[in-house]
MARLO-758490 format. One record per residue (C-alpha): x negated, y, z negated; residue in one letter. Coordinates in steps of 0.2 Angstrom, whole numbers, plus 5000, padded with zeros to 4 digits. Last residue first. Example, Ala and Ser with C-alpha at 12.3 -4.5 7.8 and 13.67 -1.06 7.14 Angstrom:
MARLO-758490
493249954964s493849784961a
END
This chain:
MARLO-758490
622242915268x622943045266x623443235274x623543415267x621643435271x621043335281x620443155274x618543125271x617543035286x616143175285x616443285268x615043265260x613643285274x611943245274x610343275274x608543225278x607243345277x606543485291x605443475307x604643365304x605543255320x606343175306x606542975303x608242995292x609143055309x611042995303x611743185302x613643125301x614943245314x616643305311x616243385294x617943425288x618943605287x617943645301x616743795298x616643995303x615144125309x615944285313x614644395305x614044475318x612444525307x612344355297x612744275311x611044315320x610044275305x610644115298x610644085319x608744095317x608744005300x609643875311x608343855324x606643845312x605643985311x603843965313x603944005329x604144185326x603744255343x604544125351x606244115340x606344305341x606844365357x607544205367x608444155349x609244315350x609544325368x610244145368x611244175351x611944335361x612244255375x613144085365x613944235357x614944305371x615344105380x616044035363x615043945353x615343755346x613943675333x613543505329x612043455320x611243635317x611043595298x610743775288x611743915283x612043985268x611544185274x613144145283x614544125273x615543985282x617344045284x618843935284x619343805296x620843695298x622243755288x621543915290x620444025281x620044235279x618844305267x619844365250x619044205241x617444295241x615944175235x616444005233x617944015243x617144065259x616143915261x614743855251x613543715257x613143605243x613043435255x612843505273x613943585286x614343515302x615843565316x615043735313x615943865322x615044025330x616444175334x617044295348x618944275352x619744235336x621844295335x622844155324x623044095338x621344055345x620943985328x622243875327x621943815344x620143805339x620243715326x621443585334x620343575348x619143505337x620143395325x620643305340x618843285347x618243215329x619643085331x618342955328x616943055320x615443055329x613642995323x612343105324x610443095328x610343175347x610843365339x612543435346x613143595357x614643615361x614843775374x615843915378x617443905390x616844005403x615343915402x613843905391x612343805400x611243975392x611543905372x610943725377x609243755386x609243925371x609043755359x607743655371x606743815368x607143865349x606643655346x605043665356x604643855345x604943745330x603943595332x602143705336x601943745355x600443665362x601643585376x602543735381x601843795394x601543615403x603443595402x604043755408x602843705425x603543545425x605443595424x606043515409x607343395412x609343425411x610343245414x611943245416x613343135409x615143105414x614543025431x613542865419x612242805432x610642915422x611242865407x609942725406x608342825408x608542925396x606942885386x606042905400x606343075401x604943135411x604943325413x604843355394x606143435379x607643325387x609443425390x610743285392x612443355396x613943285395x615543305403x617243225396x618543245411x618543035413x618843015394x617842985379x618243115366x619343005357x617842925350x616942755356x615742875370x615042965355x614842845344x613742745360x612942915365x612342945345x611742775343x610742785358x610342955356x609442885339x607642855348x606742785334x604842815337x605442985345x605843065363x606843225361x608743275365x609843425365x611643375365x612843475379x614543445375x615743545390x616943665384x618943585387x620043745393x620443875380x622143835371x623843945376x623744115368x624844155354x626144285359x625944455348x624444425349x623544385330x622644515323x620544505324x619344435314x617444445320x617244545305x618044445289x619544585283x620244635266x621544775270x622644695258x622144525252x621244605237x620044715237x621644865242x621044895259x621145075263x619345085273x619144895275x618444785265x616944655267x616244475266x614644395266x613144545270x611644455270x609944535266x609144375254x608244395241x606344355241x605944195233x605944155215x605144045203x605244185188x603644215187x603144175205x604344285210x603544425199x601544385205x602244405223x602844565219x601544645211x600244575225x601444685236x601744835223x599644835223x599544915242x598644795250x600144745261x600344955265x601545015259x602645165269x603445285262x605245305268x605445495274x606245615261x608245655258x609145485256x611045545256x612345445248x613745355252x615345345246x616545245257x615045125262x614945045242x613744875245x614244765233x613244595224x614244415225x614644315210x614744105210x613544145191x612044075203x612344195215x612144355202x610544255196x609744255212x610344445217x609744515200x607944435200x607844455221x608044655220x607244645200x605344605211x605244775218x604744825201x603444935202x602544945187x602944775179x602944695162x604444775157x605244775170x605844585167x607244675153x608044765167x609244635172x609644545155x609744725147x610844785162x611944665162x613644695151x613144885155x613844865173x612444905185x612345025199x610645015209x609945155216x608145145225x608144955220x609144895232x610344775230x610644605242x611744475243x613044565248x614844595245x615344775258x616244905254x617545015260x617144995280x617445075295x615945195292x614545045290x613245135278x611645085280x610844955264x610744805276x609444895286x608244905273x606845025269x607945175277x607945355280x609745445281x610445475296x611745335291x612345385276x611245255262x612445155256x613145155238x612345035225x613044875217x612844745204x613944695191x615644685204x617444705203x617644805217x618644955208x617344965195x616245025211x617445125222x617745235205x615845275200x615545315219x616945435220x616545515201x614645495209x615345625221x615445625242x613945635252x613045585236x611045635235x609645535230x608045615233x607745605213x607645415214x609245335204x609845205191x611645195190x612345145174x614145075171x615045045158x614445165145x613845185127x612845035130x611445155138x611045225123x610745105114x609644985128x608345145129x606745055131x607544985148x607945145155x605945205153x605345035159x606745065174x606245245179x604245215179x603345275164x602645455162x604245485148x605045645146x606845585146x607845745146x609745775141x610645935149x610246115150x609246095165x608346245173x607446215189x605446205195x605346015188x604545995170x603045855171x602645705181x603745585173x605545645170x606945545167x608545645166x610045615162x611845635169x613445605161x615045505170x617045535169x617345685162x617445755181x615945875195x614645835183x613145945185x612245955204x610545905205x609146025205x607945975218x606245875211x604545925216x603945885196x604445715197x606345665193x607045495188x609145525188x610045395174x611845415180x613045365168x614645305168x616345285157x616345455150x617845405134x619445535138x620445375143x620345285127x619245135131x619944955131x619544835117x618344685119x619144535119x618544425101x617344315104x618044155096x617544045081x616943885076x615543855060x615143655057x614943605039x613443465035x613743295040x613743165023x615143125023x616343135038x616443325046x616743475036x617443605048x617243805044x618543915057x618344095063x620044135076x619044285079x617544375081x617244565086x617644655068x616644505058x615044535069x613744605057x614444515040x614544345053x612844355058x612244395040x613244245035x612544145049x610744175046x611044155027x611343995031x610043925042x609143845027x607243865022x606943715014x605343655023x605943495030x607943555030x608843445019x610143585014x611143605031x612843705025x613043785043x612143625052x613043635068x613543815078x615143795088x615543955100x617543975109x617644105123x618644235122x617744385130x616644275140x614944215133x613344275134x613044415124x613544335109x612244185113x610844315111x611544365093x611744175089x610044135096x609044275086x610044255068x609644045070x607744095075x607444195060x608244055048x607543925055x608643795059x607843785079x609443735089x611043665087x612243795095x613743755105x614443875118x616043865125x616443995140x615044045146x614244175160x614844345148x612944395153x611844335164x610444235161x608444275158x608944325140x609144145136x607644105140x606444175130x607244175113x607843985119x606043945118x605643815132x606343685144x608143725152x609143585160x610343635173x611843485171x613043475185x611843525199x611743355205x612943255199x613643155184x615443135181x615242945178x613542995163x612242905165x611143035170x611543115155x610742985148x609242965159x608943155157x608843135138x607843005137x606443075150x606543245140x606243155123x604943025128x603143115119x603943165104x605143025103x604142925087x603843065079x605443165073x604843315065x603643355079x605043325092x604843405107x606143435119x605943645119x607843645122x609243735131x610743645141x611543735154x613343635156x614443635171x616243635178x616643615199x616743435199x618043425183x617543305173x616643425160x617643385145x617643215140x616343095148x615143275151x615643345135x615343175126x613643145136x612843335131x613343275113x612243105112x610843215125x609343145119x609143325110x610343435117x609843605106x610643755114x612143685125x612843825135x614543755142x615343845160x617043775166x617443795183x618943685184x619743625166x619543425164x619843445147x619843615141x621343625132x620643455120x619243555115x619543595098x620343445093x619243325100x617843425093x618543405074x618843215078x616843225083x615943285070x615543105062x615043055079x613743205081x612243155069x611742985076x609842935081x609142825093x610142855109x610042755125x611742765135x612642625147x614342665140x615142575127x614442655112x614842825121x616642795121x616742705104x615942845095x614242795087x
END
């Protein structure tokens, strides 16, 4: 055992890395500590190599490991039934363990690894199954995988004590006969005797295109009512066409697809021919561009992104509201693709195709390519500068209708839920994608003289009676921060007409107290916990003054100079040009902000953007007087007819379309409530008590 891991508080049973691991030291000595490195692990075992990356390598917060492995042991008997508990607890152990660092995969790496994205990894190491077969099927599904450049280990390459002596080499060799033109910097390392040979190398960067090459390709599904489309208007995309009902009443010289199976089986089945291109868009035969798919073809590598589709032009008929085009705007990052006409590059289309398959309809790939899209820190595009026209009436389906029952049995596949329609950042028409032209709605540019602060907002905190009444605690941490001064106003807003439980502030002149009127009281009394919440919530939202409104939860605990970070938020904020926005003075452990998604959105020295469809925690939350309306009237129309819907999905949802929702640089406010009202589990902030930014101690 290496002497790091022999003094650490491990449990391992068996040793075949430590006489591999002066040749690992070499080869990852430039990654130590590297931000946002991604490892594949196939084959972790009790986790004895997993451990050395983690102690080693992977101590940056932001860098992770996906570890692959069927943990059972039928040719090692006596962890069979313990593997996975072992392994967990070890990595577990590990100092630069946290949640999320390590994603744990349990089942056939022929199965799963064609579930992730592709070029997702910089390092893999290889150690799984040694049968030949399954060697040659993991190295070719691990090529696909990693970035151009990125360094792969495979163990055992000499391995001749295989149980059934059927060694992995000749896996290797014809993996390395079929690849030699796209590998590099290929390396064999014998480690101390007796270790069999480990095999290194690098994928090699792919090559650029010559220019005359047609980048893109449009795959058009056509029934037999089909309009001709136009040919290609540049050398820079070809055009097939699927058809499934029979020959369409027009000539076409081109290539045909006759194939009766829906458009994305019939693309799937057909992986050669679409890896001649970059990019393949995957259309309905009432598609039409309002500009050209040369336009759309450029917009699209322009943003960067892997998935896309244009807009729909706005008279065109819609299935989601998301998908119409916004004229101002170049495109859009989204969390959301429909399936009417995706864009995918070809790096990704086998790995989000290859679940249609199994499925007619398919509506189930919008929520398979978004989720895993997110889970590689990447963002979907919505192209608005080239839209297209939708040319027949949305058809409308029914919940019987078997795509539904479909769709369900797809998410519950893949453990899915429906994707998300959130648009998260933006660019405006002329914007370069960069910082140029790059714009978070609700931004505007600063005055030409910046405007003296807004006046003080009152602090309104929305209360309920409970086994362990925690305004107490809050009032008091409230009352011992800087805030507490003779101009400080609070107000009290209690969910019945006989708040008892407030009785104590009534003698305090900086606090109100706001009770149910009897009559709202007894019409509210049957409601379920969320719809009491949305009410007592709008109580806050509608005592909005000039100067907005703070609006606080009774279970938090106040930072001391949370007041003075406040107001220096929104000075900033005021003078940097914000008039209308939402800001979280809360945000919960594993929030994103801007900067995991689009680092192009707009922040401060004090704030930054908050993506929206991420929000959740209403704790502590400021509004200026236009949106607390707006929340007030969106919460007033929807969070009573969908009481089910907790508060801060409901301004999830309303900030997503304004989206001018933004975020203190630190958590200013501690969620303390651990006895809930049910509403929703316990959480926590990171950041609460941390230093600002750009200051210690």
């Amino acid at each position: 055992m290496s002497g790091e891991l022999r003094n650490m508080p491990y449990t391992f049973t068996t040793d075949w890395f430590t006489n591999h691991e002066a040749n690992w030291r070499r080869h990852f000595a430039p990654y130590y500590g590297r931000p946002n490195l991604r490892i594949l692990e196939l084959g972790s075992f009790e986790g004895r190599s997993t451990c050395w990356l983690l102690d080693h390598v992977l101590t940056h917060p932001t860098s992770t490991i996906t570890c692959v492995d069927t943990f059972t042991s039928p040719w090692y008997v006596p962890l069979a039934d313990d593997l996975e508990s072992r392994f967990d607890a070890n990595v577990r152990a590990s100092a630069s363990w946290r949640e999320g660092k390590v994603t744990r995969l349990r089942g056939e790496s022929g199965r799963l690894l064609r579930q992730l994205p592709t070029e997702l990894f910089d390092i893999a190491y290889v150690d799984g199954s040694h049968e030949p077969e399954d060697v040659l099927e993991d190295l070719a599904l691990v090529w696909r995988l990693m970035k151009p450049g990125g360094m792969v280990i495979c163990d055992d390459y000499d391995l001749e004590n295989h149980p059934e002596r059927r060694f992995p080499r000749p896996a290797f060799d014809a993996f390395l006969h079929c690849f030699a033109p796209r590998i590099q910097d290929l390396a064999f390392h014998k480690g101390c005797d007796p270790a069999p040979t480990q095999l290194v190398f690098r994928r090699k960067p792919e090559l650029n295109r010559t220019a005359s090459a047609r980048r893109n390709l449009v795959v058009r599904s056509c029934g037999p009512s089909a309009l001709p489309m136009a040919p290609a208007d540049s050398d820079n995309w070809d055009l097939i066409e699927h058809r499934w009902g029979g020959p369409p009443a027009y000539d076409w010289a081109g290539t045909v697809w006759n194939d009766a199976d829906r458009k994305f089986r019939a693309a799937i089945r057909r992986l050669p021919v679409l890896r001649r291109y970059d990019a393949i868009a995957v259309i309905d035969d009432d598609i039409v561009p309002a500009t050209s798919w040369s336009a759309i073809f450029e917009l699209f590598h322009r943003t960067g992104a892997r998935v896309a589709q244009p807009a729909l032009t706005p008279d065109s008929p819609w299935s989601h509201e998301i998908t119409v085009q916004q004229p101002a705007l170049s495109y859009r990052w989204t969390t959301f693709v429909e399936v009417q006409c995706p864009i995918l590059r070809a790096d990704v289309i086998e790995a989000y195709l290859a679940p249609a398959l199994a499925y007619e309809f398919n509506w189930g790939l919008e929520s398979f390519w978004s989720h895993h899209e997110l889970a590689a820190g990447r963002l979907l595009a919505i192209l608005d500068a080239t839209p297209v026209h939708h040319t027949r009436p949305v058809v409308g389906y029914g919940r019987k209708h078997p795509a539904w029952s479909e769709l369900d049995r797809f998410l519950a596949e893949y453990g899915l839920s429906r994707a998300r329609e959130s648009t998260v950042g933006c660019v405006a028409v002329g914007g370069s994608g960069g910082q140029a032209g790059t714009v978070a709605p609700g931004d505007a540019e600063p005055d030409a003289a910046a405007p003296e602060p807004s006046a003080a907002p009152h602090i309104a905190i929305l209360t309920v009676g409970r086994t362990e009444n925690y305004i107490d605690a809050t009032m008091a941490s409230l009352f011992a921060s800087d805030a507490a001064t003779d101009a400080m106003r609070v107000v009290l807003f209690a969910d019945t007409d006989e708040p008892r439980y407030l009785e104590k502030y009534r003698a305090d002149p900086r606090v109100e107290i706001v009770a149910l009127p009897p009559d709202r009281a007894a019409a509210i009394c049957d409601f379920d916990k969320h719809t009491r919440f949305n009410n007592n919530y709008l109580r806050c939202l509608e005592s909005a003054g000039t100067s907005g409104v703070l609006i606080f939860e009774d279970d938090v605990e106040f930072r001391p100079d949370w007041w003075l970070r406040f107001r220096a938020v929104q000075r900033e904020m005021e003078e940097v040009g914000h008039k209308s926005f939402g800001l979280a003075l809360y945000a919960p452990e594993g929030t994103p902000s801007c900067d995991l998604f689009d680092p192009s959105l707009r922040r401060g020295k004090n704030y930054c953007s908050y993506v929206a469809c991420c929000f959740y925690g209403t704790q502590g939350m400021y509004f200026t007087q236009d949106v607390a309306r707006s929340a007030a009237e969106f919460i007033r129309q929807e969070g009573f007819h969908y009481g089910h819907l907790p508060g801060d999905i409901l301004l999830n949802r309303l900030f997503d379309r304004q989206q001018n929702l933004y975020a203190c640089a630190r958590s200013l406010v501690q969620h303390v409530g651990r006895n809930t009202t049910g509403i929703g589990t316990f959480h926590q902030s990171a950041t609460f008590g941390l230093a600002w930014p750009g200051e210690t101690g």
